[in-house]
C-alpha positions in Angstrom: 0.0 0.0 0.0 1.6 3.2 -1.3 0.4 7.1 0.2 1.2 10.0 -2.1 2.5 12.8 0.4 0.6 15.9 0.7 1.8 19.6 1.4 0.2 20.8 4.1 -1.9 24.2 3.7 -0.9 27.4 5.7 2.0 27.0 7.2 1.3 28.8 10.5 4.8 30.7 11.0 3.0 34.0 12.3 1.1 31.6 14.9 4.4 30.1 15.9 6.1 33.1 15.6 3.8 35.0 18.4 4.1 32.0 20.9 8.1 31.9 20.5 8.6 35.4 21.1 10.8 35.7 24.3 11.7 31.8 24.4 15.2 31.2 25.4 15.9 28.1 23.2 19.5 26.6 22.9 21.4 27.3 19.9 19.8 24.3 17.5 22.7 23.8 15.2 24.4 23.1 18.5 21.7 20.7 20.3 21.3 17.0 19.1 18.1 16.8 20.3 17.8 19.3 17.0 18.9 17.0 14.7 17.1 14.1 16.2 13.6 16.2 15.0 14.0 14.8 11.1 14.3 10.8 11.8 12.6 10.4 8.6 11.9 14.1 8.0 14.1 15.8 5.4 15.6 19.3 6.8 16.4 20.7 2.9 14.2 23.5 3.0 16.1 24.6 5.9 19.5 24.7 4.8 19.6 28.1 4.1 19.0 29.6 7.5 20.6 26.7 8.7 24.0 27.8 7.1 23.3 31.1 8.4 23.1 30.2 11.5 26.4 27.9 11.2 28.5 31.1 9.6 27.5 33.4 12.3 29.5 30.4 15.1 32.2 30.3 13.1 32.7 33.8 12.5 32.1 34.1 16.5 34.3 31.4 17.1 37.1 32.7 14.2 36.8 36.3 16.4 37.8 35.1 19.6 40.6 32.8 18.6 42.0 35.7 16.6 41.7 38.3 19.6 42.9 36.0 21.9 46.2 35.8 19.5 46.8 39.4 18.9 46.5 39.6 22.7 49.4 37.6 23.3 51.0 39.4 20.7 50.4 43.0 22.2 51.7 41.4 25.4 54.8 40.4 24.3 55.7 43.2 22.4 54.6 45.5 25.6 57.1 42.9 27.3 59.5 43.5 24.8 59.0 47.2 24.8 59.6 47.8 28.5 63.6 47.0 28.8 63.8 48.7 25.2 63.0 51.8 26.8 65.4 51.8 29.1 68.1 51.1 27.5 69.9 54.4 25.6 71.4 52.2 23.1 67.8 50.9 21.7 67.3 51.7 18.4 64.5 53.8 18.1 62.9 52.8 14.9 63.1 49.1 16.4 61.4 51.0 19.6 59.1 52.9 17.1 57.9 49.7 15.4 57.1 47.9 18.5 54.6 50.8 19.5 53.2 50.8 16.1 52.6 47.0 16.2 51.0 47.8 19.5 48.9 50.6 18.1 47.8 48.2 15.6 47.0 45.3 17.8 44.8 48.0 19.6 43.1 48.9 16.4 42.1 45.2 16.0 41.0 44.7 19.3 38.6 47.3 18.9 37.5 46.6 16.3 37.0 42.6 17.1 35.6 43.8 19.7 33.0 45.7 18.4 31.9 42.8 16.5 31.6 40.4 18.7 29.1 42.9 21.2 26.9 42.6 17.7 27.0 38.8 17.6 24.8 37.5 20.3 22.2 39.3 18.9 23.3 38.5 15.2 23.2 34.6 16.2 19.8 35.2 18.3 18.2 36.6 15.2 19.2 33.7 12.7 18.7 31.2 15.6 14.9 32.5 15.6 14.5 32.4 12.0 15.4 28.4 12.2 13.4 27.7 14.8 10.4 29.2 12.7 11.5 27.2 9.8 11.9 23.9 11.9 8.5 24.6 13.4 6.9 25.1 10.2 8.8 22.0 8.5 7.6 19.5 12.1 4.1 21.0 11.8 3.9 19.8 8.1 5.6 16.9 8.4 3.6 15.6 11.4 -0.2 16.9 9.7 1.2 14.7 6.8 2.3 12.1 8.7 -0.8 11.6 11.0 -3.1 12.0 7.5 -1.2 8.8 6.4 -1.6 6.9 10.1 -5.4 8.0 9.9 -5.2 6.6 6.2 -3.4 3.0 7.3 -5.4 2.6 10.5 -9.0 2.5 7.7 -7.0 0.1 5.5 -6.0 -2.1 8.7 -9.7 -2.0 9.6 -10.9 -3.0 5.9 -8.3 -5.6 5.9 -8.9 -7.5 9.2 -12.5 -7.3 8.1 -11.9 -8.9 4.6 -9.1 -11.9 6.3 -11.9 -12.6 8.3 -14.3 -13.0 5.8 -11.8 -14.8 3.7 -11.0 -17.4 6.7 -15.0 -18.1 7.1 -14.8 -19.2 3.6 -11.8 -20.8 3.2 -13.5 -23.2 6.0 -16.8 -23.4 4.6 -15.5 -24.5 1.3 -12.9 -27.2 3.1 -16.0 -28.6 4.7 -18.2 -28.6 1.5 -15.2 -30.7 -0.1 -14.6 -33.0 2.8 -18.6 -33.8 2.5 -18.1 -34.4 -1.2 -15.0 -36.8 -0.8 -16.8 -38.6 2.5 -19.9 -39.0 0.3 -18.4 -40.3 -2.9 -16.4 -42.3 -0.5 -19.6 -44.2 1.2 -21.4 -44.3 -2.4 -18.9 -45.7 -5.0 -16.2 -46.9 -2.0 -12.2 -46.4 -1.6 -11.3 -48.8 -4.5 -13.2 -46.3 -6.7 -11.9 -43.4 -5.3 -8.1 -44.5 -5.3 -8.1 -42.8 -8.4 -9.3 -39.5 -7.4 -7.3 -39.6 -4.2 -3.8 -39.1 -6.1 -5.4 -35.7 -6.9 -7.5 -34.8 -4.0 -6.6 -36.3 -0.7 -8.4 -33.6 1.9 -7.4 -36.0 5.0 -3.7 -35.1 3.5 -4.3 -31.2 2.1 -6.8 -30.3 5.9 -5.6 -32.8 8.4 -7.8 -30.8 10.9 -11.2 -31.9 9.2 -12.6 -34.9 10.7 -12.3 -38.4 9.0 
């Protein structure tokens, strides 16, 4: 038995999108239990935000490390600095190009970290958007899905129906042919009938009928 799958009509993201509003949800790239929503449901029409979504962490992630590094940096050149200062026979462009490498490691900073304040927010927003596009996909998916149980449970009704009837007369129609073998039997007796038993035997074929 084959169902032909059926888009559900209106998608209901502005009714999902006024009971999510101020929901603190994990991020769902991040969360299994994500991923564990489309056993059997295909998540294509969500790639898009999805990727979104997955751009925004690694840009995040590609942040920190970076701002992390140039603040090792700045700290060794400061370190570096200090004991150049003192000393009077320093060159000063050597002195000069440590506090410019500073000055840019400060410019980076600031501007990394301007970036990541956005990025919370940046990451809530696309976060939102697939978590209206998951909710929109499971709500299809599962009116689909239950059409198709609602749709197997009539055929499993139909069919238990139509075994039954089909066992009633598979029985009726052993009995009517056990009848017709016991009466040729008593009429034209078993040398007459050795004949017709290498063909029809229903002692053999329905040892459950009586002899």
């Amino acid at each position: 038995m084959a169902f032909r799958k059926k888009k559900s009509d209106g998608l209901k993201s502005e009714e999902f999108k006024e009971a999510l509003l101020g929901k603190k949800v994990p991020v769902l790239t991040l969360d299994q239990k994500w991923y564990r929503l489309f056993r059997g449901n295909d998540r294509k029409s969500l790639k898009a935000e999805e990727q979104t979504l997955n751009d925004l962490l690694k840009e995040q992630g590609r942040l920190n490390t970076e701002s992390r590094d140039i603040r090792l940096l700045k700290k060794k050149l400061l370190n570096e600095l200090t004991p150049m200062a003192g000393e009077e026979s320093t060159d000063p462009k050597k002195i000069e190009d440590h506090k410019r490498l500073i000055d840019d490691c400060n410019k980076k900073l600031d501007d990394f970290k301007e970036k990541l304040l956005d990025m919370p927010e940046k990451i809530d927003e696309a976060n939102f958007d697939l978590m209206l596009k998951t909710m929109d996909n499971c709500y299809s998916f599962l009116k689909d899905n239950s059409e198709d149980i609602s749709e197997i449970e009539k055929w499993v009704k139909q069919t238990r129906v139509e075994l039954k009837k089909k066992l009633i007369e598979k029985q009726e129609k052993e009995q009517i042919n056990h009848e017709i073998y016991s009466y040729m039997h008593d009429i034209f007796g078993a040398e007459v009938l050795n004949i017709f038993d290498l063909k029809y035997n229903p002692e053999e074929k329905h040892p459950h009928l009586p002899k």
